[in-house]
C-alpha positions, 0 to 999 in steps of 0.5 A: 469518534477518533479511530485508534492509531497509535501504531503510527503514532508511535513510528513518528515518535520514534523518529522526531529530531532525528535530522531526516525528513519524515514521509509518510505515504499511503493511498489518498484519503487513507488518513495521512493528513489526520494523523499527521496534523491531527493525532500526532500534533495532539500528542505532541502538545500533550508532551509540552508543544505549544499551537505556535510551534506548527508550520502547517501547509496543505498544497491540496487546498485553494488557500495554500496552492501558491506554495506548490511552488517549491520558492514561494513554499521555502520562503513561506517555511524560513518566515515562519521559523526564522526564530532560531531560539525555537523549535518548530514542527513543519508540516507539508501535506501532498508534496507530490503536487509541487511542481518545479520551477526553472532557474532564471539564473542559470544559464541553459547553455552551459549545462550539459544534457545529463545535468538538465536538472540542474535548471530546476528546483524541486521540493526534493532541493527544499527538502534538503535545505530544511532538513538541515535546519536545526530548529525544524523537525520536517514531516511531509505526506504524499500519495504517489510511491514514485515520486516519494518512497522510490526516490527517498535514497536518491533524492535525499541522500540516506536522509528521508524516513518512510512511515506508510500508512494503510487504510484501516487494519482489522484490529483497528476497525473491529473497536470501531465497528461495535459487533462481534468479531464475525460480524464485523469480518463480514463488514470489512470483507464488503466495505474496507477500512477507508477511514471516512467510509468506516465511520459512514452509518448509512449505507448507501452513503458508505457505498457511494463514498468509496464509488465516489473515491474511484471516479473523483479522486483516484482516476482524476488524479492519474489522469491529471498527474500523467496527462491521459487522453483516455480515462475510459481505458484506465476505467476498464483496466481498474475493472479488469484489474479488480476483478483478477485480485488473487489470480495470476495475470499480466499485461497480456491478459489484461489488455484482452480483458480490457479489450472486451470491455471496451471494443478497442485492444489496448498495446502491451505498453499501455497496459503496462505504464497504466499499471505502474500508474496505479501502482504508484497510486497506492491503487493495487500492490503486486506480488511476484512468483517465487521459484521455490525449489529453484530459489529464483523469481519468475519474470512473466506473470503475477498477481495484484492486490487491491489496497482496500477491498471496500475500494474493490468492491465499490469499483465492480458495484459490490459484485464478484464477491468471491470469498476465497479471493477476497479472503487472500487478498485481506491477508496478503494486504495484513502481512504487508502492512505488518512490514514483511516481504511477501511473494507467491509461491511455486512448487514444481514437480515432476509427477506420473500421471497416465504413465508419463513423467511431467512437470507441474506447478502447485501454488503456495498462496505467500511465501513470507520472508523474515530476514533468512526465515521464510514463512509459507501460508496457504489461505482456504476456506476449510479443510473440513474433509481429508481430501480437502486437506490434501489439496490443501497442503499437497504444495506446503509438503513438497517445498522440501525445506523445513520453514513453516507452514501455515494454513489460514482458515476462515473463522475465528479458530485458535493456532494449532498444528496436524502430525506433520507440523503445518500449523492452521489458524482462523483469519480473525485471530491472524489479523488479530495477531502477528502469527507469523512473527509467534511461530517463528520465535 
């Protein structure tokens, strides 16, 4: 079975022979390489490519591992395009395992100490050089955001364009998972939207898969890539880390966390470069606290999200499944893949309680920016009693503005809205659909 991409698919051709460099990055194993070399490629000789027209290089495999030098790469691309009367598709998959090469004709001693770079060349260098040929249309993947989504401005001068891709949406699993909407919710709750893992039939093969991705994959990589003597503390942290999806944390508290799973305290900086590394990996996406009323970012805690759930769970061996996390961090991870900016709302308020006058904090779980627009969701699992509804919905009534406000229920209930205008909505039709763009037409 071919899983459905077509959103992708049509983002990447939308942009060919645009004169840039196509980056299409996402956690490892996410589908990048099949859409690229498989989906799309399809497509393209379906409108007219022929097989000869593809340059196809994967540096994560031992028959292209020569080519993670940036030289031997260039060469092997100008060989092969060298037919200027034609128009070729090149292909590179895994960039970020290139490594630099230093120059043997530049002398170091006249480079000065801020220039250092310059005794290098890198695939950013071999980039730039193809991208200007005019008869190669470039693509490459990655799995690392440092070295590929923070530096498209810098290292390619305006000219790289970005397509992320995530592991499967809901509204691409549910035509694969063959049950009903409900059903199939409760399989993606527990197993992700890994595409390999999806269409696993077998249980236990899906459950050791995604166990498998962690330790094989993921780990190995980061332990590789930055070169760390203890893959035990990067273990614990993942745990740690997987275990807070949804709650306000910082290096602080998870260095304590860490440390009790491990008997030895970690430093505030080591937790703090691990997570960045995991952050690269596309492992965990995090989400800073917006001031509501004060229009500002707080600088101390925030809350992380798991790419995948299925991931998540298979890290923590399908335990801790707590449904109100799991539920925000399934839509948190929907909104972004939707291209929206999203942070964690606060609401402070100066109440009486007891006589004294204080200030408290009330959360709204995201707050959705859309250009000037702003969109406040709250995720429950119900507000069955009207004492439920006002816990609810006491922070989305107090952010004194007027930007709409969504409560998104469990279960599969239509768009409606109360006397005071906050809107409610199951989270299958909100994954289904893009309510937040249909509420603010």
């Amino acid at each position: 079975m071919v899983i459905d991409r077509s959103e992708y698919i049509e983002q990447l051709l939308a942009k060919r022979w645009n004169g840039k460099v196509k980056i299409v990055t996402g956690i490892r194993r996410s589908g990048k390489s099949f859409l690229l070399s498989t989906l799309f490629k399809n497509r393209l000789i379906e409108e007219g490519a022929g097989k000869e027209d593809f340059v196809e290089v994967a540096l994560d495999k031992k028959s292209d591992a020569k080519y993670r030098n940036p030289n031997l790469l260039y060469d092997h691309i100008m060989e092969r395009t060298q037919d200027t009367g034609r128009k070729f598709y090149v292909f590179i998959d895994e960039i970020q395992l290139s490594y630099k090469v230093k120059n043997e004709d530049v002398d170091e001693s006249l480079v000065p100490e801020e220039d250092r770079d310059m005794l290098y060349t890198t695939f950013y260098d071999i980039l730039n050089d193809l991208m200007t040929r005019p008869n190669i249309d470039l693509y490459v993947t990655g799995s690392n955001s440092k070295m590929l989504s923070k530096d498209i401005v810098t290292n390619f001068r305006d000219r790289g364009s970005e397509i992320k891709v995530y592991p499967l949406s809901f509204a691409e699993y549910l035509p694969v998972a063959g049950m009903e909407k409900a059903d199939a919710l409760e399989e993606y709750m527990m197993y992700g939207g890994m595409p390999l893992a999806v269409l696993e039939p077998d249980e236990k093969e899906k459950r050791k898969y995604l166990q498998g991705l962690f330790t094989n994959v993921y780990i190995k990589d980061i332990v590789e890539r930055y070169k760390l003597k203890d893959d035990n503390m990067l273990g614990a942290l993942v745990d740690a880390l997987s275990s807070s999806v949804g709650s306000l944390t910082n290096p602080n508290k998870l260095a304590n966390t860490a440390g009790s799973l491990m008997g030895k305290q970690p430093s505030y900086n080591t937790v703090k470069n691990y997570l960045d590394y995991m952050e690269d990996a596309f492992l965990f996406q995090s989400a800073k606290r917006w001031d509501v009323k004060g229009r500002k970012y707080f600088d101390t805690i925030q809350k992380y999200y798991a790419m995948d759930l299925g991931l998540r769970n298979a890290r923590l061996n399908f335990r801790q499944q707590e449904r109100s996390h799991l539920m925000e961090n399934m839509i948190y991870n929907d909104l972004i893949r939707r291209g929206y900016s999203v942070d964690v709302g606060i609401v402070e308020l100066t109440r009486v309680i007891e006589g004294k006058r204080r200030m408290s904090q009330y959360e709204i779980d995201f707050v959705v920016n859309v250009g000037n627009d702003k969109v406040y969701i709250q995720s429950a699992l119900n507000v069955d009693t009207p004492e439920k509804k006002a816990q609810e919905t006491f922070s989305l009534r107090n952010t004194g503005d007027f930007f709409r406000k969504i409560v998104v229920l469990d279960g599969n209930s239509k768009l409606w809205a109360d006397d005071d205008g906050v809107m409610y909505v199951g989270v299958i039709p909100f994954l289904l659909d893009d309510i937040v763009a249909e509420v603010i037409r």
